[in-house]
C-alpha positions as CSV (number, residue, x, y, z in Angstrom):
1,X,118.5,159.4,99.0
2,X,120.0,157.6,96.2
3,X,118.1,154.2,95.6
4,X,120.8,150.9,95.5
5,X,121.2,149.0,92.3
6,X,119.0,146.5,91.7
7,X,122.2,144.4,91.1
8,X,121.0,141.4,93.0
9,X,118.1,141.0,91.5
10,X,119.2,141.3,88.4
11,X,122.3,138.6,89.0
12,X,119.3,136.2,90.5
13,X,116.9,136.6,87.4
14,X,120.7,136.1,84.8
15,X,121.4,132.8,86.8
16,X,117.7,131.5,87.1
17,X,117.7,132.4,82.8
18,X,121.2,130.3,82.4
19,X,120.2,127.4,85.1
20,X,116.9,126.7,83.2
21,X,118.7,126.9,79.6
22,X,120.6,124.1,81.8
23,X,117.8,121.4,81.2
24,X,118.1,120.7,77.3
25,X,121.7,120.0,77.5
26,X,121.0,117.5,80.6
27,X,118.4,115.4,78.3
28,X,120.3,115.7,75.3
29,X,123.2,113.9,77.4
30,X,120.9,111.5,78.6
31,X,119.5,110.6,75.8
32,X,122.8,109.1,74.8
33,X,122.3,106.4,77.2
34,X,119.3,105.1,75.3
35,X,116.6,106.4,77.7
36,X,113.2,107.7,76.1
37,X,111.4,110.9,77.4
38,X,109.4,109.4,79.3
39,X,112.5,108.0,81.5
40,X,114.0,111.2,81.6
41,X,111.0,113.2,83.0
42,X,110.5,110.0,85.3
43,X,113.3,110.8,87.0
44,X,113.6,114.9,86.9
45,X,110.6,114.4,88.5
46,X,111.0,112.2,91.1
47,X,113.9,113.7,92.6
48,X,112.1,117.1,92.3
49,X,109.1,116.0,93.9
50,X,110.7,116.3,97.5
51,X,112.3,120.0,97.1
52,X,108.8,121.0,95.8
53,X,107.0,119.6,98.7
54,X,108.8,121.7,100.9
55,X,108.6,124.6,99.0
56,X,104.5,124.2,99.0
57,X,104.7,123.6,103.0
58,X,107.0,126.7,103.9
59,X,105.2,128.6,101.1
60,X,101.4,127.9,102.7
61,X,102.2,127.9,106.3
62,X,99.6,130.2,108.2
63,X,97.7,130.4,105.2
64,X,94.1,128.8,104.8
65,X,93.3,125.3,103.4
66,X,92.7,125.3,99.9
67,X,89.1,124.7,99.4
68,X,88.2,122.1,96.5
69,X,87.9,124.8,94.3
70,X,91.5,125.8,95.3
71,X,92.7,121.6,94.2
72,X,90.8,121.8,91.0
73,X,92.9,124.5,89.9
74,X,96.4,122.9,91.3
75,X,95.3,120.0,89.7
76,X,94.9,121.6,86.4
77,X,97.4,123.8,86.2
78,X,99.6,121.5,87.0
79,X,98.9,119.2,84.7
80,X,98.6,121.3,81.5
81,X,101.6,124.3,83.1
82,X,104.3,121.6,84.1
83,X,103.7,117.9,83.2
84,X,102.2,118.2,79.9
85,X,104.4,120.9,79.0
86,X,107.7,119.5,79.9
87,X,106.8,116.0,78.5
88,X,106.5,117.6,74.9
89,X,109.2,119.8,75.8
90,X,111.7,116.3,76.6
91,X,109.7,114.6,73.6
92,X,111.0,117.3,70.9
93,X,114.7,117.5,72.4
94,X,115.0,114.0,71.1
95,X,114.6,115.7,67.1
96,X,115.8,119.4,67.5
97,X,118.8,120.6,69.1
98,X,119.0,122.5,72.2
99,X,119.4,125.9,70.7
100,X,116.5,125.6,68.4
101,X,114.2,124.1,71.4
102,X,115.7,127.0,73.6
103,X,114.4,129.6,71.0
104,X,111.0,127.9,70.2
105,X,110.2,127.7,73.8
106,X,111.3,131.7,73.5
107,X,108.1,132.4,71.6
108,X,105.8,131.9,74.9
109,X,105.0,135.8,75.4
110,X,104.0,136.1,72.1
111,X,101.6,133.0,72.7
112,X,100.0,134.3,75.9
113,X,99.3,137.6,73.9
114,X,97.6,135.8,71.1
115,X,95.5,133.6,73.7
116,X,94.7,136.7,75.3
117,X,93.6,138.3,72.1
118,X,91.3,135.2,71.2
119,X,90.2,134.6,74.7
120,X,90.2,137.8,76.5
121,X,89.2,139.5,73.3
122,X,92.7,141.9,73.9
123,X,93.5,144.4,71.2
124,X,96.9,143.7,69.7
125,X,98.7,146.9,67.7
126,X,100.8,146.6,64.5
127,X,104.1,147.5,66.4
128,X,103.3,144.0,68.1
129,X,102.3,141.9,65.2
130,X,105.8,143.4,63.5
131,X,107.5,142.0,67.1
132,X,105.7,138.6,66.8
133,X,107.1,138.3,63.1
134,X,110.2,139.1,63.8
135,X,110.2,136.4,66.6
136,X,109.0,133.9,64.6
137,X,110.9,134.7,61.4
138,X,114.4,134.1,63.9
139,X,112.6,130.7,64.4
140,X,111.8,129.7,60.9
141,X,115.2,130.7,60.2
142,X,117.0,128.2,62.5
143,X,114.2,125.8,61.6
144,X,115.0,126.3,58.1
145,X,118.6,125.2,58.5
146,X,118.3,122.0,61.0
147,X,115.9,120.6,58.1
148,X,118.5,120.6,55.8
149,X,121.1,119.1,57.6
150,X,118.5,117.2,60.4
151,X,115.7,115.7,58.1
152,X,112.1,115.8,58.6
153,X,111.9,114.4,62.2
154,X,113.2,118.3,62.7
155,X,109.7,119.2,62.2
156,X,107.9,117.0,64.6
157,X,110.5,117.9,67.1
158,X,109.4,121.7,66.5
159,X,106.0,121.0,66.6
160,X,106.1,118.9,69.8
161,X,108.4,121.8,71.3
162,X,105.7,124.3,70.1
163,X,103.1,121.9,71.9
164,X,105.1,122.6,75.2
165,X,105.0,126.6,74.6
166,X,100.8,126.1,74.4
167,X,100.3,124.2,77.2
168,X,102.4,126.5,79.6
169,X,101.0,129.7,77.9
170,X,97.5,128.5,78.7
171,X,99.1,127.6,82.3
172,X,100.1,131.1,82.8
173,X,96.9,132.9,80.9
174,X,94.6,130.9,83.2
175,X,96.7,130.9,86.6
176,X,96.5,134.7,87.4
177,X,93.4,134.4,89.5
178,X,95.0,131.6,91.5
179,X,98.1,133.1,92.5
180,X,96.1,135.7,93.8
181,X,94.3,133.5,95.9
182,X,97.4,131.2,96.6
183,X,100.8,133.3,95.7
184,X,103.1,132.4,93.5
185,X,105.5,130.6,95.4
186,X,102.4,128.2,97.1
187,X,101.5,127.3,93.9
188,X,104.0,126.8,92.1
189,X,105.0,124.6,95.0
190,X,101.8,122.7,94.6
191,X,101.5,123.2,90.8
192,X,104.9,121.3,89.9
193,X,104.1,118.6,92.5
194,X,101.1,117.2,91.0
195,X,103.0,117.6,88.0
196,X,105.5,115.6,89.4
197,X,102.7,112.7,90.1
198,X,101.4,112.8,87.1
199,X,105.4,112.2,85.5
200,X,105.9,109.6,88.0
201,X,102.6,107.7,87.4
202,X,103.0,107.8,83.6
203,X,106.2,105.9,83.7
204,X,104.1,102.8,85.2
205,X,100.9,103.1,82.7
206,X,103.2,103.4,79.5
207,X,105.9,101.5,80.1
208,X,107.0,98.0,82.3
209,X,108.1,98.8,85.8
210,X,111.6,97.9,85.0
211,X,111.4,100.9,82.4
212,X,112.7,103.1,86.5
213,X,116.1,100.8,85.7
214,X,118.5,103.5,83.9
215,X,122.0,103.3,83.7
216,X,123.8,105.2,86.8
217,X,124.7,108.6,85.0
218,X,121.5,109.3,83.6
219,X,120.7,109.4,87.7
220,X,123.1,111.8,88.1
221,X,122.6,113.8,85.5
222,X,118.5,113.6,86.5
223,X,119.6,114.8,90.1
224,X,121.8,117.7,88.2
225,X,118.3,118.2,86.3
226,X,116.0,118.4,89.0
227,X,117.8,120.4,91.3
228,X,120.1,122.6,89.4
229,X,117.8,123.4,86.2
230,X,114.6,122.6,87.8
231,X,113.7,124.0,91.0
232,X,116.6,126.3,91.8
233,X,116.1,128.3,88.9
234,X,112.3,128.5,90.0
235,X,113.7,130.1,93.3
236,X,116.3,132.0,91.5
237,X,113.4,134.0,89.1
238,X,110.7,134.2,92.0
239,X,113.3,135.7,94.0
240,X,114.1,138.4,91.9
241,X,111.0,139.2,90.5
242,X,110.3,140.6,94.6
243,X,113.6,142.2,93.9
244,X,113.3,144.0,90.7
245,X,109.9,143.3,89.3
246,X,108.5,140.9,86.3
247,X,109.8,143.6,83.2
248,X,113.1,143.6,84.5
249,X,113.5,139.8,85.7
250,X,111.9,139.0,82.1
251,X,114.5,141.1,80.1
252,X,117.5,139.4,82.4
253,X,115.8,136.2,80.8
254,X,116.5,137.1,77.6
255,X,120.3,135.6,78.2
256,X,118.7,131.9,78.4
257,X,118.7,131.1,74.7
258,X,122.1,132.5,73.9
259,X,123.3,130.8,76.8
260,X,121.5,127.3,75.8
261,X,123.2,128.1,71.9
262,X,127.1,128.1,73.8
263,X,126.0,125.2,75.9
264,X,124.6,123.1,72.9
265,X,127.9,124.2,71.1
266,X,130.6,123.7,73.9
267,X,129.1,120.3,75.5
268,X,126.9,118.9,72.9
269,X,128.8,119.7,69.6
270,X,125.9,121.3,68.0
271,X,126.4,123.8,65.2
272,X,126.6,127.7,65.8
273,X,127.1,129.6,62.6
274,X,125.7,132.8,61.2
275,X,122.2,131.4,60.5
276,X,122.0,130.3,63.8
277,X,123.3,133.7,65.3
278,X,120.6,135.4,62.6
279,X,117.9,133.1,63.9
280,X,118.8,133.8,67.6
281,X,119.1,137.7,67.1
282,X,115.7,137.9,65.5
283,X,113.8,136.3,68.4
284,X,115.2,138.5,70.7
285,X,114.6,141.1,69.1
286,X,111.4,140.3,68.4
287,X,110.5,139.5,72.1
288,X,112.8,142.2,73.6
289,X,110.1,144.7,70.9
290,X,107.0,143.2,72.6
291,X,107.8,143.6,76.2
292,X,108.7,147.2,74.9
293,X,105.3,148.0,73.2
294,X,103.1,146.2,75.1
């Protein structure tokens, strides 16, 4: 019997890869209206917060209370996977632009392999070291030419965006024991809704209460954010990971940063040029290498 293409999944995993790319160019237009980072993850989150309620109650019904054991873990994973990396990840979009954020935030498998050779005490080959510098050079290469165009503020942007890839590689090095015990899908539920607390709590400790006031299209473009490029591309990828499996659903991601480049260059006016397409190549090669010769 001949087995169907896995055409479904693989459209799923694309659409997930291009919604997510979605979320740079969102802050990027919102931060045109004056608002700050914090604002902006303010209100991703607090529209979020609802859909990933109800993703946490369909995903845990029938299944046992988590213990307090089970919360430490949400807790802490939820901080470090989604609030603290998406606040450095909104932080940097306000130096870099989207395509070099989109590429930096590319470099997370080669992050959980190195905590997993400094933590785990995992043996890496050369054929992955010459992956990871091949990944990296792409970065340093569109780094290289926003800092001579962009100014120095390109490099904290970088290094706040890198920030953001350590936080949710730690996330994902440290979550695969709970997902065992939770699933995926219950805690990522739970996961992003502390996260969401945390976002929505931070607005009132950093800044004056009438910091919530934004202007009306930052609203809609925070709705846009938070369901469009925040939890439907969630459902999208966990979707067809069932479908086709984690290899697959992480080589259909491999679209995201190209995608993010076009975005950046169609809606935001941002360059594309030949470094930029060198820069772009060489990470995807380099991380396309890596999920080859793991």
């Amino acid at each position: 019997m001949q087995r169907a293409l896995p055409w479904p999944g693989i459209a799923l995993a694309t659409a997930g890869a291009v919604a997510f790319s979605g979320k740079a160019i969102l802050a990027k237009l919102m931060y045109r209206h004056g608002v700050d980072a914090v604002q902006v993850l303010f209100w991703r989150m607090l529209l979020a917060l609802p859909l990933f309620l109800v993703l946490a109650w369909w995903a845990g019904r029938g299944k046992p209370a988590l213990t307090r054991r089970d919360w430490a873990a949400v807790v802490g994973l939820g901080f470090c996977g989604y609030y603290l990396a998406s606040m450095l990840d909104f932080m940097g979009l306000q130096y870099i632009t989207a395509g070099l954020e989109r590429l930096i935030l590319y470099l997370n498998p080669t992050v959980v392999l190195l905590i997993s050779v400094l933590w785990l005490g995992a043996r890496v080959s050369a054929r992955q070291v010459m992956a990871i510098a091949l990944s990296y050079g792409g970065v340093l290469v569109v780094f290289g030419h926003e800092l001579q165009f962009q100014g120095a503020n390109v490099a904290l942007g970088a290094v706040l965006v890198f920030g953001s890839v350590l936080a949710y590689a730690v996330y994902l090095a440290a979550s695969g024991e709970v997902v065992k015990r939770l699933g995926a899908l219950r805690l990522t539920g739970l996961a992003t809704s502390v996260a969401c607390a945390f976002a929505i709590a931070q607005l009132f400790v950093l800044r004056a209460p009438a910091a919530a006031l934004v202007p009306e299209p930052v609203i809609w473009l925070s709705l846009i954010n938070a369901v469009l490029t925040t939890f439907a591309p969630v459902l999208m990828v966990m979707m067809a990971i069932e479908r086709i499996g984690a290899p697959l659903a992480a080589q259909c991601g491999m679209v995201g940063p190209m995608s993010t480049i076009v975005l950046g260059t169609l809606v935001l006016g941002e360059p594309f040029n030949s470094w930029v397409l060198a820069g772009t190549v060489l990470v995807l090669l380099g991380v396309w290498l890596l999920a080859k010769w793991r």
